[in-house]
VOKOLZA-715915 format. One line per 4 residues: number of its first residue (from 1); their letters; for each residue x, y, z of C-alpha. Coordinates in Angstrom, 3 decimals. Each point is the difference from the previous one (the first is absolute). Example, Ala and Ser with C-alpha at 12.3 -4.5 7.8 and 13.67 -1.06 7.14 Angstrom:
% residues 2
1> AS> 12.300/-4.500/7.800  1.370/3.440/-0.660
% end
This chain:
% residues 361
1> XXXX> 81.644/92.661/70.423  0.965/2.986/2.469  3.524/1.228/-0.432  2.528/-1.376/2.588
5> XXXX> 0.549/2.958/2.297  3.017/1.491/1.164  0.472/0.271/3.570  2.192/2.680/1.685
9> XXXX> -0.150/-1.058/3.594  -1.470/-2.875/2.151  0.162/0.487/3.093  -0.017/-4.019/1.879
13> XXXX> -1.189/-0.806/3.026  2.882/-2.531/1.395  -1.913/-0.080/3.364  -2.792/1.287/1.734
17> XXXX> 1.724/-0.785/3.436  1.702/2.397/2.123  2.180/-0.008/3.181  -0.748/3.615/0.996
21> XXXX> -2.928/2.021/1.140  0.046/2.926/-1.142  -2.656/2.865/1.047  0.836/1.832/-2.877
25> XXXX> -1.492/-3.138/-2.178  -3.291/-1.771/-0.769  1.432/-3.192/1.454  0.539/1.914/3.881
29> XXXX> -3.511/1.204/0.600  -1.853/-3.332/-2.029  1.717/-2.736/0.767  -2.802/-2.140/0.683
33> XXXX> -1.386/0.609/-4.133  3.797/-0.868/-0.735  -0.073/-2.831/-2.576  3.900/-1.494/0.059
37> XXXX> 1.029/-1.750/-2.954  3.065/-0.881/-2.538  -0.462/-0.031/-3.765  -0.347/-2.825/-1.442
41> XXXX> 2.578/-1.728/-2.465  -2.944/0.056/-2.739  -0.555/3.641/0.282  3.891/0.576/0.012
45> XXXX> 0.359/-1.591/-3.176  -3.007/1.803/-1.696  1.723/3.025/0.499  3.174/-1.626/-1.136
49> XXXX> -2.075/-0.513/-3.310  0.023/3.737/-0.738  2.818/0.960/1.467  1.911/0.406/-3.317
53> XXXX> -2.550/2.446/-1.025  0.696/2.121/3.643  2.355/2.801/0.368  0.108/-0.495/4.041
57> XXXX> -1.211/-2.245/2.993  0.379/0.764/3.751  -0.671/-2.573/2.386  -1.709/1.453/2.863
61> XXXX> -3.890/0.753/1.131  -1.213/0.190/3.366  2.301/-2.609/1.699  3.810/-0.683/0.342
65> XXXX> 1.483/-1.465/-3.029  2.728/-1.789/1.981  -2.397/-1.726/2.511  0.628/-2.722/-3.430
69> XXXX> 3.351/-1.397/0.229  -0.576/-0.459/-4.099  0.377/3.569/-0.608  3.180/-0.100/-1.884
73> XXXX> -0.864/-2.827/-2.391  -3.113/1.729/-1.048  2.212/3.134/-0.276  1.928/-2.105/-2.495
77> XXXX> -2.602/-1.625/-1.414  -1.930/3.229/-0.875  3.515/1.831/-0.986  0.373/-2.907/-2.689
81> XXXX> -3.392/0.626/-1.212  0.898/3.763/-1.390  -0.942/2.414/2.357  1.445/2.550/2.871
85> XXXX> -0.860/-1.391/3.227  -0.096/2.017/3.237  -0.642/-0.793/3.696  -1.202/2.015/2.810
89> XXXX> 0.858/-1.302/3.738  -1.322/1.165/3.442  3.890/-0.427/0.822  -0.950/-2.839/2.949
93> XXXX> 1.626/-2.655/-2.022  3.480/0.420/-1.299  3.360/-2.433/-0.044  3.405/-0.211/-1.965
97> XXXX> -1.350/-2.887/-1.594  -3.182/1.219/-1.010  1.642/3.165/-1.413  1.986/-1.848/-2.186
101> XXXX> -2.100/-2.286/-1.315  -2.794/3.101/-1.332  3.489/1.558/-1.446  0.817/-3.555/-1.993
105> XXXX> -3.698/-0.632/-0.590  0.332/3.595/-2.171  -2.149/2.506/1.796  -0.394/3.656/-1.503
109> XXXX> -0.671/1.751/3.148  -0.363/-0.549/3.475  -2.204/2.444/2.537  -0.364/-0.041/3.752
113> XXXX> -3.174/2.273/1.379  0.688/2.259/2.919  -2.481/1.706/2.111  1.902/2.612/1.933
117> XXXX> 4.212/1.041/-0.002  0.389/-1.156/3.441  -1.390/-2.959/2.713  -2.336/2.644/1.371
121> XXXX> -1.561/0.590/-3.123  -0.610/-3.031/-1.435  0.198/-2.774/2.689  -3.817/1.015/1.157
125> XXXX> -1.438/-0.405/-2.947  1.572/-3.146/-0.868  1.334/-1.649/3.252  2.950/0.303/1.997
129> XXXX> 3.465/-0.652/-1.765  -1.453/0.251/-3.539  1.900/3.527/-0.593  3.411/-2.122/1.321
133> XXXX> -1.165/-3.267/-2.645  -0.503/1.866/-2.789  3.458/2.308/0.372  2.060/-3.180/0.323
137> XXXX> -2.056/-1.814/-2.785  0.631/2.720/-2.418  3.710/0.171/0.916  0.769/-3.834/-0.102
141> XXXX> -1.891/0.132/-3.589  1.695/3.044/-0.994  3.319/-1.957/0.916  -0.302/-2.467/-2.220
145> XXXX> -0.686/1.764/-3.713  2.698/-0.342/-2.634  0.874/3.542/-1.039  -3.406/1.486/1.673
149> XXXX> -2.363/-2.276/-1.834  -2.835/-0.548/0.291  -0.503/3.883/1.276  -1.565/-0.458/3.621
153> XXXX> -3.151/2.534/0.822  -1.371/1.358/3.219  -3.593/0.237/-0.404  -0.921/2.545/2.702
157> XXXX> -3.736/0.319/1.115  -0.511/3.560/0.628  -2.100/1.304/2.753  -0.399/3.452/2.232
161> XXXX> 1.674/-1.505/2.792  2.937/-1.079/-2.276  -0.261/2.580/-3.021  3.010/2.079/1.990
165> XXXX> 2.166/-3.180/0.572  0.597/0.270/-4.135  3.360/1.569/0.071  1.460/-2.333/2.586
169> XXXX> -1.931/-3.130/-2.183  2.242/1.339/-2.814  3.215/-0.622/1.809  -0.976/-2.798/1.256
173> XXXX> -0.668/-1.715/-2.830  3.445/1.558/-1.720  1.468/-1.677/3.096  -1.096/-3.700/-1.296
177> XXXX> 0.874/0.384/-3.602  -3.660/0.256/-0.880  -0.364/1.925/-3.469  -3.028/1.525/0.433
181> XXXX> -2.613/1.382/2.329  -3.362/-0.674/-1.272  -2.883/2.009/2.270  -3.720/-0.898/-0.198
185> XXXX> -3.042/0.967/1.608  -2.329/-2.219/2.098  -2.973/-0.524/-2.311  -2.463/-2.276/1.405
189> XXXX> -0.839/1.089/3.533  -2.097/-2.705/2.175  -0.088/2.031/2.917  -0.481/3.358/1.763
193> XXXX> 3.738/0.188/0.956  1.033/-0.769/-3.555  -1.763/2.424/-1.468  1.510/2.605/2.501
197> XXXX> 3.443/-1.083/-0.998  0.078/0.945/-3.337  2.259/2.523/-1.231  -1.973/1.545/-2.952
201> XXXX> -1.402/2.544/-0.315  3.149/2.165/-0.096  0.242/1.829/3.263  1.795/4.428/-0.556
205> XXXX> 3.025/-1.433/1.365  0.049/-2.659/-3.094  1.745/1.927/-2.828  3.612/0.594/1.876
209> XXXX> 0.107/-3.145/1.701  -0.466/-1.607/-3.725  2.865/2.282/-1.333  2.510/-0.529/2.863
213> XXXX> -0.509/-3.955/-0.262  0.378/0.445/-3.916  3.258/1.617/0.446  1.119/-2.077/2.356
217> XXXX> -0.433/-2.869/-2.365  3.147/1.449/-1.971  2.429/-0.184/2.376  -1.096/-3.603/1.170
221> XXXX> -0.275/-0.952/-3.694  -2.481/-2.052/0.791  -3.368/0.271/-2.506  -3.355/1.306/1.905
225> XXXX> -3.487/-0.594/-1.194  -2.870/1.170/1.704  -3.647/0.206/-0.567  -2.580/3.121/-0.528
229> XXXX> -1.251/1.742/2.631  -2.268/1.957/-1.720  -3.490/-1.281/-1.499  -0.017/0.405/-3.659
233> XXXX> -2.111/-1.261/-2.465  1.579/-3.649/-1.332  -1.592/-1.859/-2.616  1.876/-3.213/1.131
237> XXXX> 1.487/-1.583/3.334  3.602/-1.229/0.079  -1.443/-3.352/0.208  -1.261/0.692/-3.778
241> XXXX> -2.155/-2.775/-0.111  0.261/0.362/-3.811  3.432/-2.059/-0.176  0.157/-1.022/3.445
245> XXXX> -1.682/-2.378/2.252  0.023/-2.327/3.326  -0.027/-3.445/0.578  -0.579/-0.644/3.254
249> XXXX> 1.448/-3.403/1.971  -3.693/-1.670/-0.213  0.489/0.359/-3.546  -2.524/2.786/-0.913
253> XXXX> 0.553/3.107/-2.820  -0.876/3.568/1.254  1.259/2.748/-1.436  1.756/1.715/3.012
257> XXXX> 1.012/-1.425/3.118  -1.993/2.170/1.957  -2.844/-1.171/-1.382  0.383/-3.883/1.280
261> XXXX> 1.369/-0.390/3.169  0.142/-4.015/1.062  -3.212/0.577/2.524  -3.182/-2.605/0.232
265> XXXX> -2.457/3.059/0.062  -0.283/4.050/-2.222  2.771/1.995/0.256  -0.252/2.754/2.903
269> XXXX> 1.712/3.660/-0.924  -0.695/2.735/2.322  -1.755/2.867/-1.607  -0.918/3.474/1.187
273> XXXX> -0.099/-0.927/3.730  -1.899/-4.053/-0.656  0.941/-3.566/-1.153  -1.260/-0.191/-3.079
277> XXXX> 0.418/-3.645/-1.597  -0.486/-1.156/-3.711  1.040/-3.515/-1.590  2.894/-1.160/-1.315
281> XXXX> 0.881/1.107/-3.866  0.342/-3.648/-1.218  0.504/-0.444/-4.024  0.691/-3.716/0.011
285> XXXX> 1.586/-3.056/1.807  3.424/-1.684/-0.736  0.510/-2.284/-1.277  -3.958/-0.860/-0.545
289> XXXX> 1.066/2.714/-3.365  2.916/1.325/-1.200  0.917/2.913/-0.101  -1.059/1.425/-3.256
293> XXXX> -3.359/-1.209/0.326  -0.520/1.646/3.298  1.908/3.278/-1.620  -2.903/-0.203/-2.677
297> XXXX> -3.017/-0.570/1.902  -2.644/2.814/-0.659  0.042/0.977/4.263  3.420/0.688/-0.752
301> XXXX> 0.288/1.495/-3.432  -3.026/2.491/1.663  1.707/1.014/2.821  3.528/0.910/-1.919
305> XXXX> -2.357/1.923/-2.260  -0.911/2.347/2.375  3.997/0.926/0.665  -0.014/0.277/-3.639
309> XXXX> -2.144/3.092/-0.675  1.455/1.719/2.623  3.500/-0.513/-1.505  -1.549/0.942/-2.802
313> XXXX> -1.709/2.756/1.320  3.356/1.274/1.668  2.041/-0.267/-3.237  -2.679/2.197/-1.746
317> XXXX> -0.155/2.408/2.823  3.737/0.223/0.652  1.367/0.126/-3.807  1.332/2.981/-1.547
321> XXXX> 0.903/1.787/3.114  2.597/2.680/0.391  2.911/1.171/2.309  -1.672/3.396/0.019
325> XXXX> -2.475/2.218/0.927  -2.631/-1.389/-2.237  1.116/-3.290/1.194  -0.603/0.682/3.738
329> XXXX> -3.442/0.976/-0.763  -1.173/-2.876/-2.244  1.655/-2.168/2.904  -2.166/1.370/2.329
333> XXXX> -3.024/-0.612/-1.960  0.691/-3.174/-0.948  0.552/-1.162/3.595  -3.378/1.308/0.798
337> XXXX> -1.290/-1.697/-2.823  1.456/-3.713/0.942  -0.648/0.644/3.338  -3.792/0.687/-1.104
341> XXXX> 0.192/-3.145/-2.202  1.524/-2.089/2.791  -2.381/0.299/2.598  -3.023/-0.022/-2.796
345> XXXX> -0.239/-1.862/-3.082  3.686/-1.803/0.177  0.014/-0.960/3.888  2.343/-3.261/0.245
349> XXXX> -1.438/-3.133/0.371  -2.246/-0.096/3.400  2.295/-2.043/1.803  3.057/2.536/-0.601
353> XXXX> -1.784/3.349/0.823  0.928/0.454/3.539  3.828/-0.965/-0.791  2.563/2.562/1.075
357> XXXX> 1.911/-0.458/-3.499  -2.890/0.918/-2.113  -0.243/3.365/2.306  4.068/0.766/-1.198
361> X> 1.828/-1.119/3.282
% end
């Protein structure tokens, strides 16, 4: 009998619907492969079953989580179970009442996504008034914690035509209470003008814009995270399909989110100038299995193996390295090395190998 695993993040599909359009999303250029659909109350309660053994759940995938008016009773529901639970919004949906019922249901952390630091910016690529929605939705949500809880993020999707707007998305989101700015890179393009907004590589002018925004972060006191914008060999995406997975609202397993988008045909990424299109990364069904069993099935035990060796390649490489001299030249060898092991012999699983994470942005 397999050992019962422990989980260290789910991340649940509520809904596969969504009220906006965005052209920055898979959704805005394919809506007719769009599949919309709400998880079912058996797949819900499968995930219930191992929630005890879960250090955190967040309630969002592809759609709007508060399209379902049930959202804060399986906030409480799933809060009773064990676990941290988080939700992501658009921002398009927000009321006093709703507010307060995700604060009594016992949410950990709330986070509203932002395209831009001004209508300009964002309303084009995600429809007029959505900049306005998501301000006020933050604020009347922000209005209504108990001593600042739960902490309130602005997930901010960063892109060349916004990557400047950074210092005045800082103030802005000190200006609604939030607690911190979380930045992230667009990493699944599905079209030529996706691919053209994003903001990695680093560009010259990179390094002091980074260090005025970081030092600007002290005197709004408000805490900054943003992602790589250098390549660098990485043995495993933040995803980490080794603790983590998704279940998506049609009640299929993957082990990123990326990787199983709610669509009725393969998935389409754009790569090196082309669609290319490969099929969804399905492990299992809920609640046709539970969890575990899908968790143990050899498809899935192989492809977390691969991750494995390169974390395990990584560790060996990396250990025993020094803050000196010495230490700067075994680093660079070693990064040659993994890099040389990464694209050869330890390349991800095929499905993963043209992800932006698994390049270090």
């Amino acid at each position: 009998m397999p050992d019962l695993p422990a989980y260290n993040h789910i991340q649940l599909e509520l809904t596969s619907r969504c009220n906006l359009r965005c052209r920055t999303c898979l959704y805005g250029h394919y809506p007719e492969r769009w599949v919309a659909a709400d998880l079912a109350p058996a797949v819900f309660d499968r995930i219930l079953a191992v929630a005890s053994r879960t250090r955190s759940v967040h309630l969002q995938g592809w759609g709007e989580s508060f399209l379902r008016e049930d959202c804060p009773e399986l906030v409480a529901r799933m809060k009773q179970a064990g676990p941290a639970v988080s939700i992501s919004s658009n921002g398009s949906i927000m009321t006093p009442a709703l507010a307060r019922a995700l604060i009594d249901a016992g949410l950990d952390s709330m986070a509203f996504s932002f395209a831009g630091a001004s209508p300009p910016e964002q309303d084009p690529l995600r429809g007029t008034g959505s900049f306005e929605k998501v301000v006020e939705a933050a604020a009347v949500f922000s209005r209504h914690r108990i001593a600042s809880h739960p902490p309130v993020l602005m997930n901010y999707l960063l892109l060349r035509p916004n990557r400047s707007s950074l210092h005045r998305a800082l103030r802005l989101a000190k200006r609604l209470g939030m607690n911190r700015l979380q930045v992230g890179h667009l990493v699944h393009p599905v079209a030529l003008e996706q691919a053209d907004w994003a903001a990695y590589p680093e560009t010259v002018d990179g390094p002091q814009h980074w260090f005025w925004l970081r030092l600007s972060v002290l005197w709004h006191r408000t805490a900054l995270g943003l992602p790589s914008m250098k390549g660098q060999p990485t043995a495993v995406c933040p995803k980490n399909p080794l603790e983590n997975l998704f279940v998506g609202a049609d009640g299929t397993v993957s082990p990123c989110v990326y990787l199983n988008p709610p669509l009725n045909s393969a998935v389409p990424r754009w790569v090196e100038g082309a669609i290319m299109e490969s099929p969804r990364v399905i492990m299992g069904r809920l609640p046709d299995q539970t969890l575990d069993d899908i968790w143990h099935r050899s498809a899935y035990r192989s492809f977390r193996y691969a991750f494995e060796q390169r974390v395990n390649a990584y560790e060996t490489h990396m250990a025993g390295i020094r803050p000196d001299l010495d230490g700067l030249a075994k680093l660079e060898r070693s990064v040659g090395r993994l890099t040389a092991l990464f694209n050869g012999p330890l390349q991800p699983p095929e499905a993963c190998r043209q992800c932006p994470h698994l390049q270090g942005f």
